[in-house]
C-alpha positions in Angstrom: 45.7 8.1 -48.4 43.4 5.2 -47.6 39.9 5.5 -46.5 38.4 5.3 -43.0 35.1 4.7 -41.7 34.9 8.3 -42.0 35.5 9.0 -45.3 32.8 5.7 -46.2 30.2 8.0 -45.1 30.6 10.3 -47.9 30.9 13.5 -45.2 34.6 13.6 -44.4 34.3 17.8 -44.3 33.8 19.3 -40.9 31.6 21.9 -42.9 30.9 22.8 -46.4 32.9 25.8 -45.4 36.1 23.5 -45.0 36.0 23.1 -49.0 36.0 27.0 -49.7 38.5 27.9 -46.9 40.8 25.7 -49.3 39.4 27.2 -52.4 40.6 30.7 -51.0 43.9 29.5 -50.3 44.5 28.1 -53.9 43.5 31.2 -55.3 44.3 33.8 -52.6 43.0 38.0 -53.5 45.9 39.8 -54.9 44.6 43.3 -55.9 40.8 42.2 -57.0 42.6 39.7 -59.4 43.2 36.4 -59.3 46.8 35.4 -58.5 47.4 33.0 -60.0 45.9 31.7 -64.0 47.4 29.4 -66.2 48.0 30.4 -69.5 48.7 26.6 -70.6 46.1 23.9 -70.0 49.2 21.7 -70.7 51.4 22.7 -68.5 53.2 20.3 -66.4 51.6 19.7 -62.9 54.6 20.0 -61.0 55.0 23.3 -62.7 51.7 25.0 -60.3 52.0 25.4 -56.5 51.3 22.7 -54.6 48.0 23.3 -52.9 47.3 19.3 -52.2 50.3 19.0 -50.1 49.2 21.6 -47.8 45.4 20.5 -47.7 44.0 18.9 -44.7 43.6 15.2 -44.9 39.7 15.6 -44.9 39.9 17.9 -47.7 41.5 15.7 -49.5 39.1 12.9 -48.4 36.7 15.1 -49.8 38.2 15.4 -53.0 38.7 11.6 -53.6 35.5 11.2 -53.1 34.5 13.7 -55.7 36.2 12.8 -58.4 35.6 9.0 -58.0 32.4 9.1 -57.6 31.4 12.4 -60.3 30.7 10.2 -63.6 28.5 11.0 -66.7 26.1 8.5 -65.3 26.1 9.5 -62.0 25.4 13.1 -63.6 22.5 12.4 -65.7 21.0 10.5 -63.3 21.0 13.5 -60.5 19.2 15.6 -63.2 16.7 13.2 -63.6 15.9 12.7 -60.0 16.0 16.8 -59.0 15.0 18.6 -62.3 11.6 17.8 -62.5 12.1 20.5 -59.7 9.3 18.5 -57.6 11.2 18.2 -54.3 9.1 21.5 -52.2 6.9 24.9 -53.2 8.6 27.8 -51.4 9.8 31.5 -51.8 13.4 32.8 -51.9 13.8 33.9 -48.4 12.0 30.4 -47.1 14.6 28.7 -48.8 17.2 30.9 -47.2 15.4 30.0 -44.1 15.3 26.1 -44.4 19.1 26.6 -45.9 19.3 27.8 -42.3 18.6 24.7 -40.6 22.1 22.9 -42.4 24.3 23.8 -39.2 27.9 24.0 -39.3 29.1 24.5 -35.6 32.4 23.8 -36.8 33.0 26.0 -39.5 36.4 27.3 -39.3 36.2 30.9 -40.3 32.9 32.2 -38.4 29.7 31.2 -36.1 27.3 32.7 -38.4 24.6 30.8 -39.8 24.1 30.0 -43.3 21.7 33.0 -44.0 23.9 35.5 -43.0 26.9 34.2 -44.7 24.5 34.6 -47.8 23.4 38.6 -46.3 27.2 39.0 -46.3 27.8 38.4 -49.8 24.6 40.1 -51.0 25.7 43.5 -49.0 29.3 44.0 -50.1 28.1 43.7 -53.6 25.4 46.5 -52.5 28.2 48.7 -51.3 30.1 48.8 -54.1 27.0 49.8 -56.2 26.5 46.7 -58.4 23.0 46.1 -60.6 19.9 44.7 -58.6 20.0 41.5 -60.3 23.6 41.4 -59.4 23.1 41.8 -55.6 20.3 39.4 -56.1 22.6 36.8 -57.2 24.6 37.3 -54.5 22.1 36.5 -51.6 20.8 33.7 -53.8 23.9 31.7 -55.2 24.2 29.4 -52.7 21.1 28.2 -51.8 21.7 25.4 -54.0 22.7 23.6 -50.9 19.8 22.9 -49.2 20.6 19.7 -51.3 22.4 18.6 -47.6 19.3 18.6 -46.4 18.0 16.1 -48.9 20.5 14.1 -47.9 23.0 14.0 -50.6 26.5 13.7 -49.7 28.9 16.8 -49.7 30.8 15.5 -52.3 27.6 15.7 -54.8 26.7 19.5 -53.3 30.0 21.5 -53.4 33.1 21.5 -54.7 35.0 22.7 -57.7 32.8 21.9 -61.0 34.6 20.2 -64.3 33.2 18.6 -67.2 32.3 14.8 -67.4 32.2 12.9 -70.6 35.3 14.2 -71.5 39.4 14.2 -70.3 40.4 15.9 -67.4 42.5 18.8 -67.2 45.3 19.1 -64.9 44.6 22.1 -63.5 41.9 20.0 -62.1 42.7 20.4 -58.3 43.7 17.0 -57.3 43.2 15.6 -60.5 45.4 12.4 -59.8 42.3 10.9 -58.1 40.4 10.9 -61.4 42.3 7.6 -61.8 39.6 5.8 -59.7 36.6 7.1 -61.5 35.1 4.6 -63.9 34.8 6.9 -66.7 38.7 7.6 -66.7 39.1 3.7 -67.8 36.2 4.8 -70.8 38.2 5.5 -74.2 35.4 7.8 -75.0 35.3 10.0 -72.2 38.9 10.4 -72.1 39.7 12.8 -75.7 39.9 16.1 -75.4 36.4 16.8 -76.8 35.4 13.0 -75.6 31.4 12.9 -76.3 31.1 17.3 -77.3 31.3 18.8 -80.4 34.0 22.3 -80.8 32.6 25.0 -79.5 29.1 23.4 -78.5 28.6 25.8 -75.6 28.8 25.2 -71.8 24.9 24.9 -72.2 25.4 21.4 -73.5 27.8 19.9 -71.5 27.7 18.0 -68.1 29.3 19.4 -65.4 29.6 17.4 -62.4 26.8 17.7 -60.1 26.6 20.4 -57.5 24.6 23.3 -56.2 25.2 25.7 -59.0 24.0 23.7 -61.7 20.4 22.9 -59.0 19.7 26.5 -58.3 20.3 27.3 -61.7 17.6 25.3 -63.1 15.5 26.6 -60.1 16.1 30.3 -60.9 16.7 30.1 -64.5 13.5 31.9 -66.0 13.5 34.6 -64.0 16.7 36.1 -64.0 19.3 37.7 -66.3 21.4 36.2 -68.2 24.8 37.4 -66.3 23.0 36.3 -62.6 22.6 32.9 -64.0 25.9 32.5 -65.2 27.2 33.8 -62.1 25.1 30.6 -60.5 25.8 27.8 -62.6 29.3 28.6 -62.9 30.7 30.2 -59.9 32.4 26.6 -58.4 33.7 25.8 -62.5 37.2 27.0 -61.7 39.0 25.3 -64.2 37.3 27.8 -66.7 37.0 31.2 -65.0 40.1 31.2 -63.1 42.3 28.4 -64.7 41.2 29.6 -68.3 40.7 26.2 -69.8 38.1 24.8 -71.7 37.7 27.8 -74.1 37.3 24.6 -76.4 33.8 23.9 -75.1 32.8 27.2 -75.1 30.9 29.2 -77.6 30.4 33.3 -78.0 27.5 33.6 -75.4 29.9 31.7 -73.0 32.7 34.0 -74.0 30.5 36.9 -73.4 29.7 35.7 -70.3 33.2 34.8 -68.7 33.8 38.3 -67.2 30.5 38.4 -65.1 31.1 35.2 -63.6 35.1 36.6 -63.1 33.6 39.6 -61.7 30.8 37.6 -59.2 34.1 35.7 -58.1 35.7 37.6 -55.7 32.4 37.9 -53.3 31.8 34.5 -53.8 35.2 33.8 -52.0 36.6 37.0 -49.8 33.3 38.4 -48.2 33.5 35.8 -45.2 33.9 37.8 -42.2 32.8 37.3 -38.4 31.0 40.6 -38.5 27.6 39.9 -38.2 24.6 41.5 -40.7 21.4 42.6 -38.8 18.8 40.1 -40.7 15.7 41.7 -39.3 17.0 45.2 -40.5 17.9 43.9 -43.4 14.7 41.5 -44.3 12.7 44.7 -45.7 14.8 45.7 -48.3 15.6 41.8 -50.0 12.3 40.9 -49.5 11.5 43.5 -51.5 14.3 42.6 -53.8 13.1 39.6 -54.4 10.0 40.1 -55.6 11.0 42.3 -58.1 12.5 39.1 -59.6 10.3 36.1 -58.4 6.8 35.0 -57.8 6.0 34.5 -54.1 6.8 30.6 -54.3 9.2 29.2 -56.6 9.4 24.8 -57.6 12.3 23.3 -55.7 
């Protein structure tokens, strides 16, 4: 497919929502469970259903975009420029607020705005009787993409997370546009370990940028372990639904794996056009919130 003027402006979504639509599809709810996992990371591409054949040309757009553009470099570099964490001063529910203001009038599933697609998520965990922390993580795990509003490209905000500085699987979604990133031409980057050690932990490897890994490092000393799993890996597909790179991973991660698995399914089936009463509902996550956070957190 080759580019348009469109797709040169680094937005070729009509939401952010476009991407997870197409997310659902590739791994539709079958009973709670995933329905489809591969079981071989080497298993022939024409072997798994083909989702990119189906997708809409600006999805696709979206993902060429992506995986050109997602290099080590372009990695470390993000992290230098938002970790400092030096952007804005403000509490969990003003975020949720400002998220507010990134408009998506043509989102394809529902009108509702971005707070109470994240009231949505936070209630159905509620229902079925999850921790506090849990339900916490739910409410907050997107908020990571007030990153929009900073005015970095939806390519460098959502989209299915992978490791950089090292080959790509093909269970990659559209992992035949990797060809045009730089890095795939770099010898190094391109063994199975490329620049990690066996085992070294997801803690010390790059994946490419996005909102999990941001509102992770926002979040990260002030929640459990579990939530912030849940929030710096709930777009790394590859691992938690794919089952590759078990190789990177070490016992914590391991560990880990079946929170994120379990955080999954209301990250991607709680979309729904009925819409949450916010002002009846403000009490009892404000009050959730500071259970967990100071009144203004370091954006």
């Amino acid at each position: 497919m080759e580019e348009t003027a469109a797709s040169a402006q680094n937005a070729p979504l009509e939401s952010l929502e476009e991407w997870e639509e197409f997310v659902r599809s590739r791994y539709p709810e079958t009973d709670g469970k995933p329905a489809f996992q591969a079981t071989n990371p080497h298993k022939r591409r024409e072997e798994f259903r083909n989702y990119e054949a189906d997708a809409r040309p600006s999805v696709r757009a979206f993902y060429r975009l992506n995986h050109r553009h997602q290099t080590l470099e372009f990695v470390r570099a993000k992290r230098r420029e938002y970790l400092s964490l030096d952007r804005r001063r403000m509490g969990v529910w003003e975020a949720m607020e400002y998220l507010n203001t990134l408009v998506d009038d043509s989102d394809p599933d529902t009108d509702l705005s971005q707070l109470e697609h994240l009231l949505q998520t936070a209630e159905q965990i509620r229902r079925d009787g999850h921790p506090r922390w849990f339900i916490l993580a739910g409410l907050i795990h997107d908020l990571g993409k007030i990153l929009c509003l900073w005015g970095e490209p939806q390519w460098a905000v959502v989209g299915d997370t992978f490791p950089v500085g090292c080959a790509y699987s093909p269970t990659i979604v559209f992992a035949d546009y990797f060809a045009e990133n730089p890095d795939y031409r770099n010898p190094e980057y391109q063994t199975r370990l490329g620049i990690y050690t066996e085992n070294c932990g997801l803690q010390n490897v790059y994946l490419s940028w996005g909102h999990d890994e941001y509102l992770y490092h926002v979040v990260r000393d002030y929640l459990p372990e579990p939530a912030l799993y849940m929030i710096r890996y709930h777009s790394f597909y590859p691992w938690h639904r794919e089952g590759d790179y078990d190789y990177l991973t070490d016992s914590k991660d391991r560990e880990m794996l079946a929170w994120v698995q379990a955080f999954n399914p209301y990250d991607l089936y709680t979309k729904s056009h009925e819409r949450p009463d916010v002002a009846a509902l403000r009490p009892y996550y404000e009050e959730l919130i500071a259970e967990y956070f100071p009144p203004v957190l370091r954006w």
